[in-house]
KOLLUM-410438 format. One line per 4 residues: number of its first residue (from 0); their letters; for each residue y, z, x of C-alpha. Coordinates in pm, 1 decimal, m for minus. Example, Ala and Ser with C-alpha at 12.3 -4.5 7.8 and 13.67 -1.06 7.14 Angstrom:
<midrens>
0> as> m450.0,780.0,1230.0 | m106.0,714.0,1367.0
</midrens>
This chain:
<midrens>
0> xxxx> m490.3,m925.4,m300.4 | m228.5,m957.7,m81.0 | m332.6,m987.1,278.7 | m150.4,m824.3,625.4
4> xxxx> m70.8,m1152.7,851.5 | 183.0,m1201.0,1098.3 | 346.0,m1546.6,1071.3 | 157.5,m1633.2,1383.5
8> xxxx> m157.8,m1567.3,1266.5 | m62.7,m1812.3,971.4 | m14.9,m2103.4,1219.6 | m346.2,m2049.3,1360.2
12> xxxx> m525.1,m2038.9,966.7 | m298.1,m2368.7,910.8 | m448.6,m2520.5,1266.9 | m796.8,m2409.7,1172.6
16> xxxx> m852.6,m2513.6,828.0 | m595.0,m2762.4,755.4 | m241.3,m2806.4,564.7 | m158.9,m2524.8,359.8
20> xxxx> m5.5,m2636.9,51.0 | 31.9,m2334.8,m181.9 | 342.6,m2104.6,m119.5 | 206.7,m1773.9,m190.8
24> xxxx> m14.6,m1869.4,156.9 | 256.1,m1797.7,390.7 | 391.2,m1506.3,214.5 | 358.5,m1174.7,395.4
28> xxxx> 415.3,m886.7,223.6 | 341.1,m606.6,477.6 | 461.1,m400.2,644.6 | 726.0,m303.0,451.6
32> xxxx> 1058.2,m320.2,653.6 | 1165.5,86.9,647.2 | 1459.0,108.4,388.4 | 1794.1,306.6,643.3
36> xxxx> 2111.6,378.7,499.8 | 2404.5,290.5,705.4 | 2726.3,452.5,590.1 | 3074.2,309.1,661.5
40> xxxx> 3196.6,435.6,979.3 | 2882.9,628.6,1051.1 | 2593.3,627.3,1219.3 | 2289.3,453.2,1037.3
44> xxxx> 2042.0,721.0,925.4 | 1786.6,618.3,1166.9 | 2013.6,671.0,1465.0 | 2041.9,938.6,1705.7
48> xxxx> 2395.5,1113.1,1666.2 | 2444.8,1127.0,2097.2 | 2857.1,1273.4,1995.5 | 3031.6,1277.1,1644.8
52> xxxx> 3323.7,1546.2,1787.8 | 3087.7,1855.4,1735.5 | 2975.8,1936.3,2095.8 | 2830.3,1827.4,2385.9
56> xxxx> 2429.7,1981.7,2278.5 | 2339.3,1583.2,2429.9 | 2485.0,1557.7,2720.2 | 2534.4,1693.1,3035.9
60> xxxx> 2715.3,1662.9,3414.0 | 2503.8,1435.9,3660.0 | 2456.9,1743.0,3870.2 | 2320.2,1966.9,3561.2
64> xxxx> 2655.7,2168.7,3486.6 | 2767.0,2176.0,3155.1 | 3020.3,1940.5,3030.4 | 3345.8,1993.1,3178.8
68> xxxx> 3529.8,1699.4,3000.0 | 3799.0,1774.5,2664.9 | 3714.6,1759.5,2345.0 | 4020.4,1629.9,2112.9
72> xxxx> 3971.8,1616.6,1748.0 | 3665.9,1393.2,1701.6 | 3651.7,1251.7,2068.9 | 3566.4,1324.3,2424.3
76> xxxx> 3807.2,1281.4,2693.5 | 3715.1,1245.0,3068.8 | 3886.9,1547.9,3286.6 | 3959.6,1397.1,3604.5
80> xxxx> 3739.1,1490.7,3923.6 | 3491.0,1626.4,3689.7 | 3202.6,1392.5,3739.6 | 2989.0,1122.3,3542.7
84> xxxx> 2823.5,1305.0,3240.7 | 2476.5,1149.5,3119.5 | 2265.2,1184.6,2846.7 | 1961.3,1449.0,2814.8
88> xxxx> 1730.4,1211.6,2678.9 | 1611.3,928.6,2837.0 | 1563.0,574.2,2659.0 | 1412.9,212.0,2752.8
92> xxxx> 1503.8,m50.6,2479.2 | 1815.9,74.1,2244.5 | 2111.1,m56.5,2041.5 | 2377.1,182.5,2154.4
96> xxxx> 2718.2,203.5,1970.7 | 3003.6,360.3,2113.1 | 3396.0,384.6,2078.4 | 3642.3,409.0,2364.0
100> xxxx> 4043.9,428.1,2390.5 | 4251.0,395.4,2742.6 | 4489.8,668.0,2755.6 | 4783.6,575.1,2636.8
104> xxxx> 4995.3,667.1,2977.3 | 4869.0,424.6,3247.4 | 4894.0,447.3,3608.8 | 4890.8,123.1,3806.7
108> xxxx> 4747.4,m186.8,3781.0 | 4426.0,m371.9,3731.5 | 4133.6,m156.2,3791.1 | 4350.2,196.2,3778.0
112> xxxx> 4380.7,155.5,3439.0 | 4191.2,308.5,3158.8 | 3871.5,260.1,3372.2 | 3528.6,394.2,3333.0
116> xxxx> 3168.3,279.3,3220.5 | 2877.7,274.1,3052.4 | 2576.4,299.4,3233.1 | 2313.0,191.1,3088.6
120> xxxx> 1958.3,371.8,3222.2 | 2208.7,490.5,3460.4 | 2205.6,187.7,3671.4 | 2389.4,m88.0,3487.5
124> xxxx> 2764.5,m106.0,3407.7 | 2940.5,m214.1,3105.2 | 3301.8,m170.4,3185.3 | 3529.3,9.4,3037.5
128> xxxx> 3935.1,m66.5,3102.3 | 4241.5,m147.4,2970.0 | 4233.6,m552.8,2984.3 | 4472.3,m619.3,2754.2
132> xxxx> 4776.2,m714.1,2921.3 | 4625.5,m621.6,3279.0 | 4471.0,m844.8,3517.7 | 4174.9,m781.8,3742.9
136> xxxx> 3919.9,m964.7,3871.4 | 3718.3,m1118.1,3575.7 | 3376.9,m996.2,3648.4 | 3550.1,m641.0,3641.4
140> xxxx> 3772.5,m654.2,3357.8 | 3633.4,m469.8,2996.5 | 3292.5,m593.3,2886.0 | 3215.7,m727.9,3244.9
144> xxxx> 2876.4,m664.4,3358.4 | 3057.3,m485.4,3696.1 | 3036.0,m732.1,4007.9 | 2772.1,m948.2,3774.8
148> xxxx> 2878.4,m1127.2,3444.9 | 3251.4,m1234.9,3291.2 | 3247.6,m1174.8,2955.1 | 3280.7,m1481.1,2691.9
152> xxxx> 3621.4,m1346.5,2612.6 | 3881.0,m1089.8,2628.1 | 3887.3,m901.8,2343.9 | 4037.2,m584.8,2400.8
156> xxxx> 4299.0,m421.5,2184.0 | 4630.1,m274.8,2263.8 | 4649.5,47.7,2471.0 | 4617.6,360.4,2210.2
160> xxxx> 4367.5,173.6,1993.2 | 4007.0,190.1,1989.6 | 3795.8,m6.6,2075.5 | 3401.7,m57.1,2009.5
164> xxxx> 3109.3,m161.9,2175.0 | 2786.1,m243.7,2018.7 | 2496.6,m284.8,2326.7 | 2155.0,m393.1,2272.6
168> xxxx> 1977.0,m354.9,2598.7 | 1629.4,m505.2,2682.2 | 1543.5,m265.2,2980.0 | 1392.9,m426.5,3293.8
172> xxxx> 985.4,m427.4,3359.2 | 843.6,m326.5,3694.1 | 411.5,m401.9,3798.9 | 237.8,m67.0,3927.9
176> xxxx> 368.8,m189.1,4278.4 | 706.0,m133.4,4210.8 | 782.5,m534.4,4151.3 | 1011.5,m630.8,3885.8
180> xxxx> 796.0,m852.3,3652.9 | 1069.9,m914.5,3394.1 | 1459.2,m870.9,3411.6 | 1664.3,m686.7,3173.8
184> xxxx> 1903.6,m863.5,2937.2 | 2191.4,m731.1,2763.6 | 2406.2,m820.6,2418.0 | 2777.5,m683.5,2401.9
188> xxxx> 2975.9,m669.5,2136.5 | 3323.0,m569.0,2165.9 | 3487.2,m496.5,1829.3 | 3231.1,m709.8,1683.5
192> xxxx> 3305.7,m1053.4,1894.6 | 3018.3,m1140.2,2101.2 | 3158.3,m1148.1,2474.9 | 2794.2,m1074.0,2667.2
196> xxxx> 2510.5,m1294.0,2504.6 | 2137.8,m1182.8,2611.1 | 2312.1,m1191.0,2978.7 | 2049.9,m1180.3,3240.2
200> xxxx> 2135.8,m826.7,3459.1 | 2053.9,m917.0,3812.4 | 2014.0,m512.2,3931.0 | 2144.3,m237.4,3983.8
204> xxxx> 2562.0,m170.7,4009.8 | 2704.7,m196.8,4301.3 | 3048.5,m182.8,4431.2 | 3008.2,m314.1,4777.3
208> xxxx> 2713.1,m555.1,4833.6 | 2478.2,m723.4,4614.4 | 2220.3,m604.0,4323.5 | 1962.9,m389.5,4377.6
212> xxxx> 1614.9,m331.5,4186.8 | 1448.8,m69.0,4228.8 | 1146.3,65.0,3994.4 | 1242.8,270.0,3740.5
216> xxxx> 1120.0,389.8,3335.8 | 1344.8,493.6,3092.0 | 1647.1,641.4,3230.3 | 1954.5,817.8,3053.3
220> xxxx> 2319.1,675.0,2938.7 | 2599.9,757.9,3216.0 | 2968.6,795.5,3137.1 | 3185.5,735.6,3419.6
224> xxxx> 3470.3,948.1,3516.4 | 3693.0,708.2,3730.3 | 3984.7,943.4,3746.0 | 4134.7,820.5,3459.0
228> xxxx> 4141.9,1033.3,3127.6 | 3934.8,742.1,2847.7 | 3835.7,881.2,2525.4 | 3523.8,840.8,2360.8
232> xxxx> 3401.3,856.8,2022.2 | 3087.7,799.8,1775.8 | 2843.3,734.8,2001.5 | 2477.5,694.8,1864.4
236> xxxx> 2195.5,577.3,1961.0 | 1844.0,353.5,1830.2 | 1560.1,267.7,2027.6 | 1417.3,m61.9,1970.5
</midrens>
């Protein structure tokens, strides 16, 4: 008979009634890990598809509008003085994959280039900008946590190429009062180099000032539109 422990529970049998010494004893055999297909260049099957080129049924402007932003081929491209668009759904602990590209004509320097975000329950930036030959200030450049966290390195390709990020966020806990009681934490991946490992978010995104926190559940994903036309592409979605 094969018994339902969690490796845990094992430790405590060991501390209670002495040394195990047979191997089968700290075999575990359920549950059974759910089998997921993950096709190349696709979203696994478990995944929620958030945009794979067909339309924007996910999403929509802050304000409630529909979408006003381009679709090209299999992407979406921000329309300048449009707005932020944001997910319909909301979401607390996720692995979120998506694929940006600065346009390809760039206008100034630094932070006018390529830039936007991802907003992550619509409070916390991962930036999005052309870093690859342009400077900025480090905790602003691509990857950055905005205003919070450098990343480990710069890994951005060339202008006209895609790049990818691959976020697993650990969302933020808050007491019936309104008091964080644990901090949110945040892997990034950017075209599958670590540059953001389980980094500590402080609060909330701010351009002027320092971090807020204020009480919140699950919250949607925010695009930014910064003025600046960024594609995006084959965006999905798991919650953890």
């Amino acid at each position: 008979m094969k018994i339902r422990l969690t490796f845990l529970g094992l430790i405590l049998i060991n501390g209670l009634y002495g040394q195990i010494t047979e191997p089968e004893a700290t075999e575990i055999w359920e549950p059974v890990p759910v089998k997921i297909e993950t096709p190349k260049d696709k979203a696994p099957s478990d995944a929620l598809v958030l945009f794979d080129g067909t339309d924007f049924a996910e999403w929509t402007h802050t304000d409630g509008r529909s979408v006003e932003w381009i679709q090209e081929g299999d992407a979406m491209v921000v329309k300048p003085g449009t707005g932020n668009i944001q997910t319909k759904r909301k979401f607390r602990n996720f692995q979120l994959h998506i694929e940006w590209r600065s346009p390809t004509v760039l206008e100034g320097e630094g932070q006018g280039r390529g830039n936007s975000g991802v907003f992550l329950q619509k409070r916390y930036e991962v930036q999005v900008l052309d870093s690859y030959s342009s400077t900025t200030y480090s905790n602003g450049q691509a990857g950055a946590i905005y205003k919070q966290s450098i990343p480990l390195v710069n890994a951005c390709r060339p202008v006209g190429e895609w790049n990818t990020y691959d976020i697993l966020y650990q969302a933020p806990i808050f007491n019936e009062d309104g008091i964080k009681v644990s901090p949110a934490y945040v892997t990034v991946l950017h075209n599958g180099v670590v540059i953001q490992n389980h980094t500590l978010i402080l609060g909330t995104t701010e351009y002027i000032g320092f971090p807020k926190n204020e009480a919140h559940g699950p919250d949607v994903i925010m695009l930014q539109d910064h003025s600046n036309p960024t594609a995006f592409r084959n965006i999905w979605i798991r919650e953890l």
